[in-house]
N, C-alpha and C positions, 0 to 999 in steps of 0.2 A: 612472390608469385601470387599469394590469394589476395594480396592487395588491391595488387594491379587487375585481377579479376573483378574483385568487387568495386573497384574504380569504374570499368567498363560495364559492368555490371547498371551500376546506381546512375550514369550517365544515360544507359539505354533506356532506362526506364524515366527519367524524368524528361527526357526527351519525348518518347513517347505518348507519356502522360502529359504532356507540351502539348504536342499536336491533336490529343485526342479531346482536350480542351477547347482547343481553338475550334477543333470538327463541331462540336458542340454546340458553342458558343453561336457558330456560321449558321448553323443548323434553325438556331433560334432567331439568331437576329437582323437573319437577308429575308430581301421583301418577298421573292416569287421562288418556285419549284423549282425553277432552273439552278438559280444561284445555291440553293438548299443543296441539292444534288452535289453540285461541284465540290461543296465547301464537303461535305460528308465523305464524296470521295475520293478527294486529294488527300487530306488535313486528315479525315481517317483513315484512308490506305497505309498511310506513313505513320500514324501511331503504332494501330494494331502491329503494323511489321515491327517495328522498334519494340514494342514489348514481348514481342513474341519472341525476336533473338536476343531479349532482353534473359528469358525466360532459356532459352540455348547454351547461353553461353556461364548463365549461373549452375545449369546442370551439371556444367563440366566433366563430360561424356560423351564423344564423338557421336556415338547413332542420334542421339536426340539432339547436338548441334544440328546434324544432316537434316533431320527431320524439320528439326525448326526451321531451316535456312531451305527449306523445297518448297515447306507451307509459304515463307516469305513471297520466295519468288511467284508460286501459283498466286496469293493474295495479288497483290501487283499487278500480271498480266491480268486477274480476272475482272478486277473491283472496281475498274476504269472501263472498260468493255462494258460490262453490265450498266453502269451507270449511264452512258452510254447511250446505248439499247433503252432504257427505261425513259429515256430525254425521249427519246426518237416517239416512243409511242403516245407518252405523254402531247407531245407536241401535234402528232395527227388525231388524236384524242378529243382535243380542242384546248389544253389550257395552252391561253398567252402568258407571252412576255409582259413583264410590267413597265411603267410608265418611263424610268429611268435607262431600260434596256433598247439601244438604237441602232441595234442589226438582229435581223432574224433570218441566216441563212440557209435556215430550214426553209423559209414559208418562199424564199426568192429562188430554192432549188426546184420545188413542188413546183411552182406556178412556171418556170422556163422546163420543168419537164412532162408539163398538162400541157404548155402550146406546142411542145414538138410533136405530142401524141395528135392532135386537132389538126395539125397542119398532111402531116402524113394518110 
């Protein structure tokens, strides 16, 4: 049995350490804010959770599984949301899109909901 714990164990964690790498890596090496953002909070939503019930199930202890596995979930709904939200303000802010990126359905929602205001 502690095998196969420490199996699922060493599995969570290099997974997570996987994706928190790649978070990273995105973090660095995409051109503009937008893509930064994504890449941080896809690629690091999914780390952090992975080593968090990485970190759960090594306790092996039900309240701190629970715990671990609530914190997961709230990470999840939250860290995408806010990312999010932080695009959003960013974008009325004023940073553009860069040169590569050929939709901005931000800027095409703003401008068809400025002419329904002018029209009315």
């Amino acid at each position: 049995m502690e095998l196969v714990a420490a199996i699922i164990v060493a599995f969570l964690l290099l997974a997570g350490a996987l994706f928190s790498l790649i978070a990273s890596i995105g973090i660095v090496r995409l051109p503009d804010l937008y893509s930064r953002m994504h890449a941080a909070s896809k690629a690091g939503t999914v780390g952090s959770g992975l080593l968090l019930l990485a970190v759960g199930f090594h306790s092996q202890e039900l309240p701190i599984l629970a715990r671990a596995l609530a914190g997961f979930v709230f990470f999840v709904l939250t860290a995408p949301i806010s990312a999010h939200l932080l695009a959003r303000a960013a974008h009325k802010a004023g940073h553009r899109l860069m040169a590569p990126s050929v939709r901005d359905d931000l800027a095409k929602g703003l401008m068809e909901r400025r002419s329904y205001k002018m029209k009315s």
